[in-house]
N, C-alpha and C positions, 0 to 999 in steps of 0.2 A: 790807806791811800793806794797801795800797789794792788790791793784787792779789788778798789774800784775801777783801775784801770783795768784790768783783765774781765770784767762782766762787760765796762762798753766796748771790749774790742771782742768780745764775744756775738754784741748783739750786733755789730756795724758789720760782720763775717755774716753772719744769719740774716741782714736785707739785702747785701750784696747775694746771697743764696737765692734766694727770696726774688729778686728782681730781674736773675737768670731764666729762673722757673717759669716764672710769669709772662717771659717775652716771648722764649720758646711757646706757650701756649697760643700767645697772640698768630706767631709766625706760622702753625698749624692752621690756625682757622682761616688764615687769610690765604691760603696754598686749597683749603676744601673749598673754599668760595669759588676761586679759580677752577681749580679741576672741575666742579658741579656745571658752572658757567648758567645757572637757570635749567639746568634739566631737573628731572626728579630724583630728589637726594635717598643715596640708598641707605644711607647712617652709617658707613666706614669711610674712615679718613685713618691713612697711614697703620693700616690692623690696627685700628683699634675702634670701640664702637664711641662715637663723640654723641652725647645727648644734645648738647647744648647746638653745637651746628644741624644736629635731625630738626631740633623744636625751630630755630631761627628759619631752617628753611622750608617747612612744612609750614611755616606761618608765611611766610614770604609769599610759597605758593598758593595760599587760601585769598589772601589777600590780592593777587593779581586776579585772583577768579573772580571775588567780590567787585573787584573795579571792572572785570570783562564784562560782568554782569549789570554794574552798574553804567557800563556805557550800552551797554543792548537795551536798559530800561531805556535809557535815554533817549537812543536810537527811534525805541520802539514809540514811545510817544510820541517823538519828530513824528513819524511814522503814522501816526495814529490823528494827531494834527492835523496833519495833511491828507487824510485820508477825509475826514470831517470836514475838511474846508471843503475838497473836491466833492463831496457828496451831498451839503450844503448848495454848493454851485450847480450839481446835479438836478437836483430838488426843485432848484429856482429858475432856472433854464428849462426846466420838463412844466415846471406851472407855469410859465410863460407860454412853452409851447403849446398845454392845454388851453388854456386861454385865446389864445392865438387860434387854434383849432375849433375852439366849443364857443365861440363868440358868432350867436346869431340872432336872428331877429325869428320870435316866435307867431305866427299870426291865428287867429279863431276865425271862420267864418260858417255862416248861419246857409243852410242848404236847404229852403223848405219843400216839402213834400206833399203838404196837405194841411188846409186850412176850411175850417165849417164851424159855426156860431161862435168865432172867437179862438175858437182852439187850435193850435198849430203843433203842426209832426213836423220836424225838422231833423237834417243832419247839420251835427256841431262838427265840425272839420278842423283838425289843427294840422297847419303847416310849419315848418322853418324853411329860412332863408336862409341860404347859405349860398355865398359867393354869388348871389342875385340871381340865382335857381331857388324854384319856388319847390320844395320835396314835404307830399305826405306825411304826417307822421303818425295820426289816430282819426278814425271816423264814431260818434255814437250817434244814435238813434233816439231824439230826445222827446217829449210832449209838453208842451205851456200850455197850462187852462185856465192862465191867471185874467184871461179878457174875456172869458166864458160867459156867451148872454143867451142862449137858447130860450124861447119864452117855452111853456107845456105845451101851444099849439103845434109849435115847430117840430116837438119828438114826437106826440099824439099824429101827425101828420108823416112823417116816416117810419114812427110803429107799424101803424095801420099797413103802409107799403110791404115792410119786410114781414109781415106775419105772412100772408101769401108765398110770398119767394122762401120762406122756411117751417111750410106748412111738414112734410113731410119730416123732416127733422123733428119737429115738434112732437107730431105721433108717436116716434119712437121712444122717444124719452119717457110719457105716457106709460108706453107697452112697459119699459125695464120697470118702472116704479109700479105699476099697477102688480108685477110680479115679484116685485118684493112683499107688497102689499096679500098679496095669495100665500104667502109663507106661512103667514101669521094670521091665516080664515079672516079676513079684511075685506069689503069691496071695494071696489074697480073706483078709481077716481075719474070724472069724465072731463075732458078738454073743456074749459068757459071760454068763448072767446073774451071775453070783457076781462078777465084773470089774463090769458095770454096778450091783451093791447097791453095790461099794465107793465105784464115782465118781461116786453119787448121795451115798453119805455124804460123799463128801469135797467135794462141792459145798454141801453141807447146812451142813456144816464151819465152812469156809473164811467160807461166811456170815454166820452168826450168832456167829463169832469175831472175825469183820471182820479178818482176818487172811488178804488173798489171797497165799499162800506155799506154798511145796512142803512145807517146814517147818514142820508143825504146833506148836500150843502146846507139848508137853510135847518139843518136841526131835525127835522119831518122824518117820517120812516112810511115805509111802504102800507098802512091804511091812512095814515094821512093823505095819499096819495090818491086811494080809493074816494075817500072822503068828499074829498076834489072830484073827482068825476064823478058823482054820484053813483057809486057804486055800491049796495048795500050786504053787509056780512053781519055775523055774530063774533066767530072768529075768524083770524089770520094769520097765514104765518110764510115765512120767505127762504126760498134756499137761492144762495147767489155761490159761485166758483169762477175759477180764472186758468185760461190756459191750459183743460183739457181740448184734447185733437177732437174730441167726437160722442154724440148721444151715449154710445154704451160708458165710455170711460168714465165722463161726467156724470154718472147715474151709479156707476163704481164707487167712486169718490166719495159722494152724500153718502152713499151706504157704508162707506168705513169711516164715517164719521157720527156719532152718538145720537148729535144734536139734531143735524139732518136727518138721519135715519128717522130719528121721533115724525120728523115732518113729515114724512114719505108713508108711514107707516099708521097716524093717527086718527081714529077712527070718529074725532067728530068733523073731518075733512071731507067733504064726497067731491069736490071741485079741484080742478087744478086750471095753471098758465103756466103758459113756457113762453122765454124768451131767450134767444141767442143772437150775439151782434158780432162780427169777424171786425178787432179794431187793431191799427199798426201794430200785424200779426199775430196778434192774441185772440183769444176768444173769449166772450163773455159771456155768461149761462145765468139764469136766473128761475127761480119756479116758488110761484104764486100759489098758497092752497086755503080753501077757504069752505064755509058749510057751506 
């Protein structure tokens, strides 16, 4: 019995120890909190190095950063919100004011220049209207032969006219081809007029059809054409070009082309025609060759 009294007043000595120890430790940490006050803790409190207040405030300080951080996100999305609203609003105030701005009335109008058997030259003009000022904005230069009624009389009748008024042109054309034709010990092709009415008309044609083709409208080719005016061949054959300036060029041209060339240079040919027509600034060339 006396021996159990002397172990519990052993152990009630030793938490009474025990409870000293422990308060002192409290009463340190709560003296480094103080002294630190939120600055950065250097890990000595009272000489001595304290782990437990280093970890407590090194965490303290992570964590104010983590919240600094978490309110700049925060911030920064406000931020960011509003930045997208206002640019949103930016957006929609600039497309308005484009609208506002680009809101016109477009007009077409038809400017004709030149009309013969149906076929019309015109300029296509496009305007806008803006603020009820009428301002330019494109001119082209266009051709309709969709009304195209020329009977053969009516081009046989201005053939005829323009073979005169481009006699001399015609010769020349002649002279180059006759001299390609001397390249190759060939003789001389001689002017037909009945060949040059043809490839005057067929220049005339080709024109005012707006159809540059071998292939005439109704299908027909150029001895059909012969055909028609009674004009008598064995063979035939057709050089047509568009839009050279001039006899030499246009006699260039066939010549650096295979098929042409054959024409210019074929030896059951002794005949030629030429025809050239000046149409809404083009030119159109044609040559007829035949035995």
């Amino acid at each position: 019995m006396k021996k159990n009294k002397i172990i519990w007043t052993f152990l009630i000595i030793w938490a009474l120890v025990l409870c000293v120890f422990m308060g002192k430790i409290l009463i340190d940490k709560n003296k480094a909190k103080e002294n630190n006050n939120g600055a950065t803790f250097n890990g000595v409190v009272g000489g001595k190095i304290n782990i437990f207040n280093h970890a407590v405030t090194t965490t303290v300080a992570i964590d104010d950063n983590l919240a600094l951080n978490t309110k700049t996100e925060k911030t920064q999305t406000t931020k960011d919100i509003n930045t997208s609203s206002q640019t949103v609003k930016e957006v929609e105030n600039k497309t308005l004011n484009e609208e506002k701005t680009t809101k016109t009335n477009v007009v077409t109008e038809k400017n004709i220049v030149f009309e013969k058997y149906g076929t019309v030259i015109y300029d296509e003009i496009t305007y806008e209207i803006i603020d009820d000022e009428k301002v330019k904005k494109s001119s082209e230069r266009k051709v309709d032969a969709s009304k195209y009624d020329a009977s053969v009389e009516d081009l046989l009748k201005e053939a005829s006219n323009l073979v005169s008024d481009n006699k001399k042109i015609y010769e020349e054309v002649v002279n180059y081809t006759n001299a390609y034709r001397k390249e190759v010990s060939n003789k001389d092709l001689i002017l037909d007029d009945k060949l040059t009415l043809i490839a005057t008309f067929r220049a005339l044609e080709m024109a005012y059809t707006n159809n540059f083709s071998h292939e005439r409208l109704d299908g027909s080719y150029v001895y059909d054409l012969a055909k028609d005016l009674k004009i008598s061949y064995h063979t035939m054959g057709e050089n047509i070009a568009y839009g050279y300036p001039s006899s030499e060029s246009v006699t260039v041209g066939w010549r650096n082309s295979e098929g042409h060339y054959k024409n210019m240079i074929n030896k059951e040919f002794n005949k030629i025609g030429v025809g050239m027509f000046k149409f809404n600034g083009n030119i159109y060339w044609v040559q007829v060759f035949s035995d």
